[in-house]
C-alpha distance (Angstrom), angle and dihedral (degrees) to the residues before:
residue distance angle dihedral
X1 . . .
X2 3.97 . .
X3 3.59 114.7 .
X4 4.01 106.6 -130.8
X5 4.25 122.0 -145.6
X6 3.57 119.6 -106.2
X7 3.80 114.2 -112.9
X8 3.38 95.7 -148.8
X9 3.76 128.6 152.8
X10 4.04 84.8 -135.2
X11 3.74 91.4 39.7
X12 3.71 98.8 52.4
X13 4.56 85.6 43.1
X14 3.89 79.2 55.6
X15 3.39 94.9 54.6
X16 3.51 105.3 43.6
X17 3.45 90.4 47.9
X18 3.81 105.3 143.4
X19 4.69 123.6 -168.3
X20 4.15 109.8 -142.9
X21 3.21 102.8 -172.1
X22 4.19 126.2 -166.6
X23 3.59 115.7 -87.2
X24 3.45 104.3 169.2
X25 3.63 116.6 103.4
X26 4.27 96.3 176.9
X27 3.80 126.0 68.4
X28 3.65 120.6 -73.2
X29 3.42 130.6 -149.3
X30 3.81 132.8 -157.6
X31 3.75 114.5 -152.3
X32 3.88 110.8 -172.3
X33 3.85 111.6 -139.4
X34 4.11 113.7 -110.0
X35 3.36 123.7 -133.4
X36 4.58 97.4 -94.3
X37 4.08 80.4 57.6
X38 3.72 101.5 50.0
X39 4.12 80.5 46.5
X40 3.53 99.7 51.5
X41 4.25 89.1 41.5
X42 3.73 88.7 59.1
X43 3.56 104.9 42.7
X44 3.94 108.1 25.2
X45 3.80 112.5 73.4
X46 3.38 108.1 -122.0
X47 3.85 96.6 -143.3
X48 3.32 110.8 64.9
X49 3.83 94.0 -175.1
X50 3.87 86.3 83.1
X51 3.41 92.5 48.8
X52 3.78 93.8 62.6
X53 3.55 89.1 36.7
X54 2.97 93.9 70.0
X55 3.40 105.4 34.3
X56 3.87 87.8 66.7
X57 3.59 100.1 41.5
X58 3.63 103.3 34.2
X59 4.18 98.4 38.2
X60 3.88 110.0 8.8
X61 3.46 108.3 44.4
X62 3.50 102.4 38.9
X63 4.33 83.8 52.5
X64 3.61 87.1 61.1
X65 3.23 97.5 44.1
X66 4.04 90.8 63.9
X67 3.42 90.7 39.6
X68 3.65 89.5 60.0
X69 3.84 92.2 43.5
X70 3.86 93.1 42.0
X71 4.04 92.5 51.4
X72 4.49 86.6 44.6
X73 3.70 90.0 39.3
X74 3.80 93.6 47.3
X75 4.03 92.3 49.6
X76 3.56 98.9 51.7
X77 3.73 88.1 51.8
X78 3.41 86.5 50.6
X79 3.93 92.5 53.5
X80 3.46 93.2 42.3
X81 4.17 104.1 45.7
X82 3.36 98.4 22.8
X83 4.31 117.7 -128.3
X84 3.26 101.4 -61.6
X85 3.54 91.0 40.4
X86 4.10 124.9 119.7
X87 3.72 111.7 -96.9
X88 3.89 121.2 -152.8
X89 3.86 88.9 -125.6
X90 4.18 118.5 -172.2
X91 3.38 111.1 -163.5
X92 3.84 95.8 171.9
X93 3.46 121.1 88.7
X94 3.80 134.9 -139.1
X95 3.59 124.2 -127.4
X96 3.76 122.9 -166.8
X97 3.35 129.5 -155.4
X98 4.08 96.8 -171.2
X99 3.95 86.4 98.8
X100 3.76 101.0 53.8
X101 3.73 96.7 45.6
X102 3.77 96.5 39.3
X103 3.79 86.8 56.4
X104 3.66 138.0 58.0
X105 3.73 103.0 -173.9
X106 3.83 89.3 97.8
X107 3.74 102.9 57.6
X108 3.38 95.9 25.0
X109 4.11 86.8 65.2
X110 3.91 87.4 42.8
X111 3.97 89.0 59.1
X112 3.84 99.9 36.7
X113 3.89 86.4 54.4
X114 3.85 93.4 55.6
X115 3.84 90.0 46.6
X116 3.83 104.3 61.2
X117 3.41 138.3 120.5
X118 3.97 132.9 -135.4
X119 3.32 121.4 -138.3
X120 4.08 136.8 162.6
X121 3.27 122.8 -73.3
X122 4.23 107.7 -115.4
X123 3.80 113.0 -142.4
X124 3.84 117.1 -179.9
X125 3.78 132.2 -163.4
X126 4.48 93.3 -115.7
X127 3.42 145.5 32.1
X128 3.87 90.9 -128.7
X129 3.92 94.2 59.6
X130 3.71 100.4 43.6
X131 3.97 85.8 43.7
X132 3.86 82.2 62.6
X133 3.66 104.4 43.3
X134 4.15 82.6 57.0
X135 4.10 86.5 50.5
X136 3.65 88.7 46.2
X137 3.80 97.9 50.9
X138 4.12 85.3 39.7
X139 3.70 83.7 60.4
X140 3.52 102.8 45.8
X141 3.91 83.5 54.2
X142 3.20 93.2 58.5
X143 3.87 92.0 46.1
X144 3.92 98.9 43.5
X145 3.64 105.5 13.1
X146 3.67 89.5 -119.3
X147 3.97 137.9 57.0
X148 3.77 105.4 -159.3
X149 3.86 129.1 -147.0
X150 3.85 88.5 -103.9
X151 4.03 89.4 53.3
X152 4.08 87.4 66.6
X153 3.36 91.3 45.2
X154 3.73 92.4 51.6
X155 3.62 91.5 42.3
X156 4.11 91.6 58.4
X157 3.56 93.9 36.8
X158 3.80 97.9 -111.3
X159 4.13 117.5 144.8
X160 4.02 102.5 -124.1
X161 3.78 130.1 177.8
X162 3.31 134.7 -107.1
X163 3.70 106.1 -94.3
X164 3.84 85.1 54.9
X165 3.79 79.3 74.6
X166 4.25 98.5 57.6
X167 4.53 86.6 52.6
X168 3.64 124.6 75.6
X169 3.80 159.1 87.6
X170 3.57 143.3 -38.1
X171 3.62 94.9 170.7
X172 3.53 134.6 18.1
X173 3.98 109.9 -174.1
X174 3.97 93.7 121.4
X175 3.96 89.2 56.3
X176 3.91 113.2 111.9
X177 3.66 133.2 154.7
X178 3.70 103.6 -117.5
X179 3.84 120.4 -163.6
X180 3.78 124.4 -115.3
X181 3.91 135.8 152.1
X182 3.58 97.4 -86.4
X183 3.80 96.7 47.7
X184 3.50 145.3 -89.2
X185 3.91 108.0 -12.9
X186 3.98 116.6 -165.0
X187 3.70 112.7 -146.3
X188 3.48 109.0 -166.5
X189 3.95 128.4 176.9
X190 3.67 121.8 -86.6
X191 4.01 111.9 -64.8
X192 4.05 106.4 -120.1
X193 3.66 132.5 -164.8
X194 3.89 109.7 -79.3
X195 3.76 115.8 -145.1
């Protein structure tokens, strides 16, 4: 007789279980995040590709599009009645709805931004070694599917609790390692629940 898996919540934690080791050989610091930072992490988007995204599709384009249809609209009523004629003039406008319902992206943003979690800013002594911590995490995506709050700290060497273990990543493509005097600071996306 086959012996079946347990499907277990502790079984499948078991299994999953992943070891992040230290890899950091130069001094680490951990900055805690003042209050104008945890401000500007909960209300300013932090890609500002969708801002201008949507700037141009949602507000710009669609302008010039009744410009253009205005300035063509207003000619052939021109032609037609002459320039004293009457014009069929709509002041109202239409708003649609189609766009907010058929998409998600809005309150999906809204929701993500009220579920984040703050964390301590990492700065590291080189380029080279915060360059690896990012690879390292990277891989442990790819390995997992997720590289918690607790992974960084692990990676760096820093002692963390144990909700630093429930926030994290699913994809780190806007991490860098930015330059300032202290170091090498890693800003990373906003940490979100991990299921």
């Amino acid at each position: 007789m086959e012996e079946y898996k347990s499907n277990s919540h502790k079984s499948k934690e078991e299994k999953t279980e992943k070891k992040v080791e230290k890899i950091v050989t130069g001094s680490v610091k951990s900055k805690k995040k003042n209050e104008i930072r945890k401000f500007a992490d909960v209300f300013i988007s932090e890609d500002i590709e969708n801002v201008k995204s949507y700037i141009l599709e949602d507000i710009i384009v669609p302008a010039i599009k009744k410009a253009i249809s205005d300035v063509v609209t207003s000619g052939i009523d021109m032609i037609l009645y002459g320039e004293t004629g009457k014009t069929k003039k709509n002041n109202s406008s239409r708003v649609s709805y189609r766009d907010y319902y058929g998409s998600n992206d809005r309150r999906n943003s809204y929701s993500s931004t009220r579920r984040t979690y703050s964390y301590d800013d990492i700065i590291l002594d080189n380029r080279g070694e915060a360059e690896e911590v990012l690879m390292k995490m990277d891989e442990l995506i790819d390995a997992y599917g997720v590289a918690s709050v607790g992974d960084l700290y692990d990676l760096v060497g820093i002692t963390g609790d144990y909700t630093d273990n429930k926030y994290g990543w699913t994809n780190l493509r806007s991490a860098q390692a930015v330059r300032t005097r202290d170091g090498y600071l890693l800003k990373l996306p906003k940490a979100l629940p991990l299921n």
